[in-house]
VEXFI-829476 format. One line per 8 residues: number of its first residue (from 1); their letters; for each residue y, x, z of C-alpha. Coordinates in steps of 0.1 Angstrom, whole numbers, padded with zeros to 4 digits. Layout:
NUM	a	Y X Z ~ ...
This chain:
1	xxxxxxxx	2129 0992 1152 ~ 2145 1015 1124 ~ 2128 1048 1109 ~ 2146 1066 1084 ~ 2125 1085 1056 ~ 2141 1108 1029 ~ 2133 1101 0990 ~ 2138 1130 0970
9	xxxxxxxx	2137 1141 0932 ~ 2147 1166 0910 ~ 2180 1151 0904 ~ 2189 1137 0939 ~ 2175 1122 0973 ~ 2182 1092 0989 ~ 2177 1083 1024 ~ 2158 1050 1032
17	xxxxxxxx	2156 1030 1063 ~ 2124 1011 1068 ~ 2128 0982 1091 ~ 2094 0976 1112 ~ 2088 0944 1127 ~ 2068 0942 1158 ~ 2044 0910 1167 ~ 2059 0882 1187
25	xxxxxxxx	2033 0862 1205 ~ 2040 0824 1216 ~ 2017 0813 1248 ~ 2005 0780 1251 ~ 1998 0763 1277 ~ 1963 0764 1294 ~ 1942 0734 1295 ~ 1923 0730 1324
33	xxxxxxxx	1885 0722 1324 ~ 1884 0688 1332 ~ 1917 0675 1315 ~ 1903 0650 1285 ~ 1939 0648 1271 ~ 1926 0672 1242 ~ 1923 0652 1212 ~ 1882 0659 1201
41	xxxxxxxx	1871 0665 1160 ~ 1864 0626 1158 ~ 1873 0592 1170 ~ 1850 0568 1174 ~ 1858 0527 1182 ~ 1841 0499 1184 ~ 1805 0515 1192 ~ 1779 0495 1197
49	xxxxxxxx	1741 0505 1207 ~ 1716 0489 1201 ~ 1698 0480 1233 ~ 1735 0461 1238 ~ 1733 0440 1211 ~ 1746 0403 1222 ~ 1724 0381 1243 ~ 1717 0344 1233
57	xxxxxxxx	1714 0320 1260 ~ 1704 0287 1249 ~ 1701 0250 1270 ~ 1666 0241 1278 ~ 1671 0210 1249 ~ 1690 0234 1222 ~ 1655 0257 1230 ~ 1632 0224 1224
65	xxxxxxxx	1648 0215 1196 ~ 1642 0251 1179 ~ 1603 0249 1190 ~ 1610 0284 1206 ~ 1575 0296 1213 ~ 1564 0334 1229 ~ 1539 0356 1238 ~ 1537 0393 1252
73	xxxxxxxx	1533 0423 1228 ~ 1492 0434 1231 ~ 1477 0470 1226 ~ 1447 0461 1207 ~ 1424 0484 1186 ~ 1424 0488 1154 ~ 1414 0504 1121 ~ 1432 0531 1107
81	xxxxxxxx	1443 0524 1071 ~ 1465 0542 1044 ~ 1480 0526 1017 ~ 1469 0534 0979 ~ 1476 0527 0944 ~ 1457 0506 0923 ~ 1458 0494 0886 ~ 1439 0466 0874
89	xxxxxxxx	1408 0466 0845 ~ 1395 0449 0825 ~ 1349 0445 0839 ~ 1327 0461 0817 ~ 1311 0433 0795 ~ 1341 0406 0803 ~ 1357 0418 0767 ~ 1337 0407 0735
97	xxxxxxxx	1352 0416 0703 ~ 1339 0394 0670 ~ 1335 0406 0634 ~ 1332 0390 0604 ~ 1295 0380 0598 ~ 1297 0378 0559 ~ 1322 0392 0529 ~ 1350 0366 0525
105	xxxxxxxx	1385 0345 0535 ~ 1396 0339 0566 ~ 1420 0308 0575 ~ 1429 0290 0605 ~ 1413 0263 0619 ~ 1426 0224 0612 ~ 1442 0225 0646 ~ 1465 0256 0637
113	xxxxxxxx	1467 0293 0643 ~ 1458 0305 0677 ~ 1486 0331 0691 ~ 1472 0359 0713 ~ 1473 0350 0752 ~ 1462 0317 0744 ~ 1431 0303 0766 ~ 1406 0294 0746
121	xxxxxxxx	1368 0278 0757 ~ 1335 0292 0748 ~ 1328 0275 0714 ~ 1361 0269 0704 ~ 1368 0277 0665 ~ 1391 0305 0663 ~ 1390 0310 0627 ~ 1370 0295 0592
129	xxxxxxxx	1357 0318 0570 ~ 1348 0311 0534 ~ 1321 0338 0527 ~ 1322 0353 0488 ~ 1296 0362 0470 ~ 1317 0376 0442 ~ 1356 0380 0437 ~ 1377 0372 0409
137	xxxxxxxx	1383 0414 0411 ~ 1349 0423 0411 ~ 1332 0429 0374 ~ 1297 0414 0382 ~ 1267 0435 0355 ~ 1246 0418 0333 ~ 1216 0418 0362 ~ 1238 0401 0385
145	xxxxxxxx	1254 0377 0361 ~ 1224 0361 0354 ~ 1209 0367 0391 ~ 1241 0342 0396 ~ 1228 0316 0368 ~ 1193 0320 0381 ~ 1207 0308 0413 ~ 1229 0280 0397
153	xxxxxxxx	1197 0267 0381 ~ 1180 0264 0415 ~ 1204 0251 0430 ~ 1210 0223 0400 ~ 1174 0214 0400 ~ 1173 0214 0441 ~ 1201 0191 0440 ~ 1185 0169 0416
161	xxxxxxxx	1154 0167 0439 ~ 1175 0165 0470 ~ 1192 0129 0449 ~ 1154 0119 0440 ~ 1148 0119 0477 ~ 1179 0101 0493 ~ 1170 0074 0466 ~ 1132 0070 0476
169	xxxxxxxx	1143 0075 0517 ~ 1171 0048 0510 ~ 1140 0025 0497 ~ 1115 0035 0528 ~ 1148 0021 0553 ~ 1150 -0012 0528 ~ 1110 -0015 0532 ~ 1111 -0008 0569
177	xxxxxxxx	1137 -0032 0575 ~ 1123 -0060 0559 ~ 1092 -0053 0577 ~ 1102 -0054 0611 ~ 1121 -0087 0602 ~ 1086 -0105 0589 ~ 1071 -0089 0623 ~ 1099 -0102 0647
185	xxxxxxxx	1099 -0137 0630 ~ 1059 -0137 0628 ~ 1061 -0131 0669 ~ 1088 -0158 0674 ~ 1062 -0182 0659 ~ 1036 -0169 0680 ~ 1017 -0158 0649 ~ 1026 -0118 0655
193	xxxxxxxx	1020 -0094 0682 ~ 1044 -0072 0699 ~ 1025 -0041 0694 ~ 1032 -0050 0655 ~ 1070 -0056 0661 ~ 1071 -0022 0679 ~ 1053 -0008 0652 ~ 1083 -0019 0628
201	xxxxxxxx	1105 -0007 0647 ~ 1092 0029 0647 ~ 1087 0030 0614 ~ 1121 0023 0609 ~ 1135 0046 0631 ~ 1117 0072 0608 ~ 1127 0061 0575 ~ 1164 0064 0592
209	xxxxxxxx	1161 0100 0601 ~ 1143 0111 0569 ~ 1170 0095 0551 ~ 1195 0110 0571 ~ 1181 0147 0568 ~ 1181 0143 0531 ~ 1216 0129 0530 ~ 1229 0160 0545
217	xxxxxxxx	1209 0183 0529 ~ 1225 0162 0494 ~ 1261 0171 0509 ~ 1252 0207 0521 ~ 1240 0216 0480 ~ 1270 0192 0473 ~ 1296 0223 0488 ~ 1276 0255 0470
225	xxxxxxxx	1289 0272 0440 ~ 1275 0297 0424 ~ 1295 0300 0395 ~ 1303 0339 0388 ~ 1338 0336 0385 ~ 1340 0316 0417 ~ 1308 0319 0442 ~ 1315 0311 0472
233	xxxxxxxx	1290 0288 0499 ~ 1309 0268 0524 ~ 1328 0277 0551 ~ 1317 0296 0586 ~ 1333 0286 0616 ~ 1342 0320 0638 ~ 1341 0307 0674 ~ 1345 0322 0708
241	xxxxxxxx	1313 0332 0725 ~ 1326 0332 0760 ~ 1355 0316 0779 ~ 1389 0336 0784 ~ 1420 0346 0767 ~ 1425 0353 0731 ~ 1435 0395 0739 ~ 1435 0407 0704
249	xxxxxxxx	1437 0392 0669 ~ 1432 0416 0639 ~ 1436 0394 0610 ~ 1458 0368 0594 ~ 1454 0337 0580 ~ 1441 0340 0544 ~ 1429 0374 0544 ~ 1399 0386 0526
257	xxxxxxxx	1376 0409 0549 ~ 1346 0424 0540 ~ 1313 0425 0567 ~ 1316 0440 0603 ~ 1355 0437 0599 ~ 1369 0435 0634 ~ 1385 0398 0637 ~ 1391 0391 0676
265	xxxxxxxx	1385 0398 0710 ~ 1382 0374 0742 ~ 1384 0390 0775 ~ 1373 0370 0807 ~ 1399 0374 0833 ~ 1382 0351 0858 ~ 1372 0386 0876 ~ 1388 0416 0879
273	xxxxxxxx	1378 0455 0888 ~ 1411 0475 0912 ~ 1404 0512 0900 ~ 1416 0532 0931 ~ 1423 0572 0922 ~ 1420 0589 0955 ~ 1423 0624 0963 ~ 1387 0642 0965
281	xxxxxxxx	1395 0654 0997 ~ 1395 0620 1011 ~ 1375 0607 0991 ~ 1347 0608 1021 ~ 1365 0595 1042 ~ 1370 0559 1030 ~ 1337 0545 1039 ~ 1349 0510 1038
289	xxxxxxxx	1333 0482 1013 ~ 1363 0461 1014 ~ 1401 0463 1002 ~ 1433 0442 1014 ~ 1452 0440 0977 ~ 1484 0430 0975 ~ 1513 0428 0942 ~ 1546 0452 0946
297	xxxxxxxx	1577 0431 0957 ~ 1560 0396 0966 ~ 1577 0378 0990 ~ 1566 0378 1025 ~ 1530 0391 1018 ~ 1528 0364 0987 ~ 1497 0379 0972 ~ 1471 0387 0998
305	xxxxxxxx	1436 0394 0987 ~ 1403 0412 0998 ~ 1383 0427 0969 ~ 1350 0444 0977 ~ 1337 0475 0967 ~ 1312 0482 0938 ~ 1291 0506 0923 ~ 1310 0512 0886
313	xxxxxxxx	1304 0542 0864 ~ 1316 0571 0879 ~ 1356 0585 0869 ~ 1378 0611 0876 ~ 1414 0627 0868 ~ 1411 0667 0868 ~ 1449 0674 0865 ~ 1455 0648 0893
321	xxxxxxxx	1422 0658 0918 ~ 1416 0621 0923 ~ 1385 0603 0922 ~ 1387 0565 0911 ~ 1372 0543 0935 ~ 1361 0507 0919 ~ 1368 0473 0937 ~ 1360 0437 0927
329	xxxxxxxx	1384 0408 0929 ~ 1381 0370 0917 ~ 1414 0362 0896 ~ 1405 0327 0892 ~ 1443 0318 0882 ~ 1449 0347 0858 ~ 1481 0365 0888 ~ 1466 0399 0879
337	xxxxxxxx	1467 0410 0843 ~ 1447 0445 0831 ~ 1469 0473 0837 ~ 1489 0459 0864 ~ 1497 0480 0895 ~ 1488 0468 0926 ~ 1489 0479 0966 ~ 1453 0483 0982
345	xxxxxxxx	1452 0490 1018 ~ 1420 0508 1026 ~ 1401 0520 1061 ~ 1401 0557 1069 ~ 1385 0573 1103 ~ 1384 0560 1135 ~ 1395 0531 1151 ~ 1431 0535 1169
353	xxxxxxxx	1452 0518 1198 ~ 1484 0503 1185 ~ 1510 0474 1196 ~ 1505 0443 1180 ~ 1529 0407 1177 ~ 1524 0377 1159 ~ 1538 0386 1124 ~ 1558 0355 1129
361	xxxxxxxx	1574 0372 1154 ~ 1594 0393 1127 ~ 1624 0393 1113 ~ 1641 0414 1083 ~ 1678 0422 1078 ~ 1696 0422 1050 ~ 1683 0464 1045 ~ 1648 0456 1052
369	xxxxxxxx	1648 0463 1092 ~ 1620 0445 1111 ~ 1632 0432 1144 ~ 1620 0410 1171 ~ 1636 0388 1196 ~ 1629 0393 1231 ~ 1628 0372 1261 ~ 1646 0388 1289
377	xxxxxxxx	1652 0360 1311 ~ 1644 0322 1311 ~ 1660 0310 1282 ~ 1676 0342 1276 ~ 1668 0363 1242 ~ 1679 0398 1231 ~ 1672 0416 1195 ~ 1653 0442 1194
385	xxxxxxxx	1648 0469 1164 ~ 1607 0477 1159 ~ 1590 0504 1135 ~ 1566 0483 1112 ~ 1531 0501 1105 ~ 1517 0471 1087 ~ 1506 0438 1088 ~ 1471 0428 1088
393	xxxxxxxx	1472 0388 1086 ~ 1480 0375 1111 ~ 1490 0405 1133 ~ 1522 0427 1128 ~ 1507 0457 1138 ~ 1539 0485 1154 ~ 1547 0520 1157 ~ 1569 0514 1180
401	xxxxxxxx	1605 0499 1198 ~ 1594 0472 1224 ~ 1570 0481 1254 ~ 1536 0467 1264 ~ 1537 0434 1278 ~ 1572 0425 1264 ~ 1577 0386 1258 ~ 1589 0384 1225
409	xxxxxxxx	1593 0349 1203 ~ 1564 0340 1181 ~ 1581 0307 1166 ~ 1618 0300 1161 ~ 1628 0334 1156 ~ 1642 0330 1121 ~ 1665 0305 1140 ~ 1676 0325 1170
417	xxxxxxxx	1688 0350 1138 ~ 1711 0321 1125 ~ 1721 0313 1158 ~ 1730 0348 1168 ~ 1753 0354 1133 ~ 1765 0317 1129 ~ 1745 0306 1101 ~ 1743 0271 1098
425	x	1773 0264 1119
C-alpha cells in the first residue's frame, strides 16, 4: 500500500512515498481437546511413589535365618510432652574453694603437680605450704625482733627439756623391759604370778608410748626456726576436703601468698542440677516431677536419663521471659560436664491417643527418614515412610504413615534394609 506526502521548504519540496505494510497472520493448526501429542512444560521419567516401593519376598528359611519377628501398630495413650533445652550446673554446696590458712610458700606435693581436671580423693594433699612468720623483705622493729629471740629462747629451752625427757622415757622402756623379763622367768619357775607378768607388760606398753610422744614432740621443735631473718615453722599440707575434680587452681608452685588467698577449688560432679528456662506462659503447665534427658547427637538414644525435679532457689531471664525450672540427675561417670547443653523432654497437659511400634521396628536413611517395614502378605514385606513424634523407651511413638492394626517387623528390620539395597551381597 503506497501514500504519497509532499515535503516542502523554503527552497524546494519533495514528494515522498511512504510504503505501509499491513499484518500478515499465519494460522496454526487447532489441537483438539483430547490430543496428548502437545509436548507439556516438563518431562518426568522414572517416577516412582512411594506406596510402590519394591516388595521383598523372602523363603520361609532365608526369613528364619534373619529372626524376622512382628507385631501390629497399637493406638495407646499417652503423655503429651514438648522438648526443652537444658544446660547443666554445677549443685549448690558440691564446689568448695580452699585458701591459704597462714602467710607463706606454696609447693607441690612429693608426688608432683596436680593439673586441673584431675580426680582427686577427699584428703588427698594438693599442695604444702611453708607458713612465714617473717620474709627476707620485711624490716622486722625492734619490738618484734626481740619478740622473735624471746621465742627462740623458749623454744631452745623447750627443746632442751623435750631431750631431758626422751632420755628419762628411753630409761622407763629399759626398766620396764627388764622387768617384765624377771616377771616372765619368775612365772616359768612357778615362783611368779600371771597377774605380775601382766602387770609388766602394761607398764611397758606405757613407758613405750610416753617415750614415743616425747620423741615426736623432740622432732616437731627439731623443724621450728625462729631466727628473724628466716622464721618459718614447718610445712602445712593443703588437702582436699571432699571428693571430685580439681576445677580451678589459682597458684603455682613456689609462690608466696599471704592469708585467705584463694588456692583451689574441688567441685563434686557425682550429682548434677539440668536448669530448664521455660517460657512463663507455660510455666504452669509442666506439672511433672520427672525429666527424660538426653545429650545432642548421641547415637541411637545413647544417653537416656530421668532426672527428677527439685525445689532450687528461684531464677529467671527478663529479656528472654523464661523461668528456669531445676532438675536433679546422678552423673556417677562424670558424661555431663557444668555448662553442657542437654535435651529434656518434659510432660505438658493431658494425656493423648497416638500410634505406637516397637522402636526396634525403625529404621533411618541415609537423610534421617524413619521408616518401617510392613508385612503385606506371608513372608512378604513392603517399606513404608512414618512421621516420628518421639521415642519414649521402648515405644516409637508416630504421627503418622501406617494405619492401625498394620503388621510391621519388630526384629530383623535393619536386615530386610540390606536385603532390599544389596548390602552385604
Amino acid at each position: 500500500m503506497k501514500h504519497s506526502r509532499p515535503i516542502c521548504s523554503r527552497r524546494t519540496c519533495v514528494s515522498v512515498t511512504l510504503f505501509m505494510l499491513a499484518p500478515s497472520f499465519t494460522l496454526l493448526p487447532t489441537v483438539a481437546a483430547g490430543d496428548v501429542s502437545k509436548p507439556g512444560p516438563a518431562k518426568l521419567e522414572g517416577t516412582v511413589k512411594e506406596t510402590e516401593l519394591a516388595k521383598i519376598t523372602l523363603l520361609p528359611q532365608a526369613e528364619l535365618r534373619l529372626g524376622i519377628q512382628t507385631a501390629p501398630a497399637e493406638v495407646r495413650t499417652v503423655q503429651r510432652t514438648r522438648l526443652f533445652g537444658g544446660e547443666v550446673v554445677i549443685p549448690q554446696g558440691q564446689m568448695v574453694s580452699v585458701t591459704a590458712p597462714l602467710t607463706g610458700r606454696i609447693r607441690s606435693p612429693d608426688t608432683g603437680a596436680l593439673p586441673p581436671g584431675a580426680t582427686i580423693v577427699r584428703g588427698q594433699p594438693i599442695f604444702r605450704l611453708w607458713p612465714v612468720l617473717g620474709s627476707h623483705e620485711e624490716v622486722l622493729s625492734p619490738s618484734d625482733r626481740i619478740s622473735l629471740l624471746r621465742a627462740s629462747l623458749d623454744i631452745d629451752a623447750a627443746t632442751v627439756e623435750t631431750e631431758g625427757q626422751v632420755a628419762k622415757a628411753q630409761v622407763g622402756v629399759d626398766a620396764a623391759k627388764l622387768k617384765l623379763a624377771r616377771a616372765e622367768q619368775l612365772q616359768e619357775r612357778n615362783a611368779g604370778s600371771a597377774r605380775a607378768v601382766d602387770e609388766a607388760r602394761a607398764e611397758l606398753e606405757s613407758a613405750q608410748a610416753t617415750f614415743q610422744a616425747v620423741q615426736r614432740r623432740r622432732e616437731f621443735l627439731a623443724h621450728i626456726s625462729v631466727d628473724p631473718e628466716d622464721a618459718t615453722v614447718p610445712e602445712l599440707p593443703i588437702e582436699s576436703p571432699i571428693d571430685g575434680v580439681l576445677h580451678h587452681v589459682a597458684v603455682a608452685d613456689n609462690q608466696v601468698v599471704t592469708a585467705g588467698t584463694p588456692l583451689f577449688s574441688v567441685v563434686n560432679l557425682k550429682l548434677v542440677w539440668i536448669r530448664v528456662p521455660v517460657y512463663v506462659g507455660e510455666s504452669s503447665m509442666i506439672q511433672s516431677s520427672t525429666a527424660s534427658i538426653a545429650i545432642p547427637g548421641s547415637v541411637n538414644g545413647g544417653f537416656q536419663q530421668t532426672a527428677t525435679r527439685i525445689a532450687a532457689p528461684p531464677s529467671a531471664n527478663a529479656a528472654a521471659a523464661t523461668a528456669d525450672i531445676y532438675y536433679e540427675l546422678a552423673n556417677p561417670s562424670g558424661v555431663l560436664a557444668p555448662g553442657q547443653r542437654v535435651l529434656v523432654t518434659l510432660s505438658i497437659g493431658d494425656s493423648v491417643a497416638r500410634l505406637t511400634v516397637p522402636a526396634s521396628a525403625i529404621v533411618y536413611d541415609i537423610h534421617s527418614g524413619a521408616w518401617v517395614y510392613q508385612q503385606i502378605e506371608p513372608h512378604v514385606f513392603a517399606r513404608r515412610r512414618v512421621e516420628l513424634e518421639r521415642v519414649d523407651g521402648h515405644t516409637a511413638i508416630l504421627r503418622r504413615g501406617i494405619e492401625t492394626s498394620t503388621t510391621v517387623v519388630t526384629s530383623g528390620a535393619a536386615e530386610l534394609y540390606g536385603t532390599e539395597f544389596g548390602v552385604g551381597k
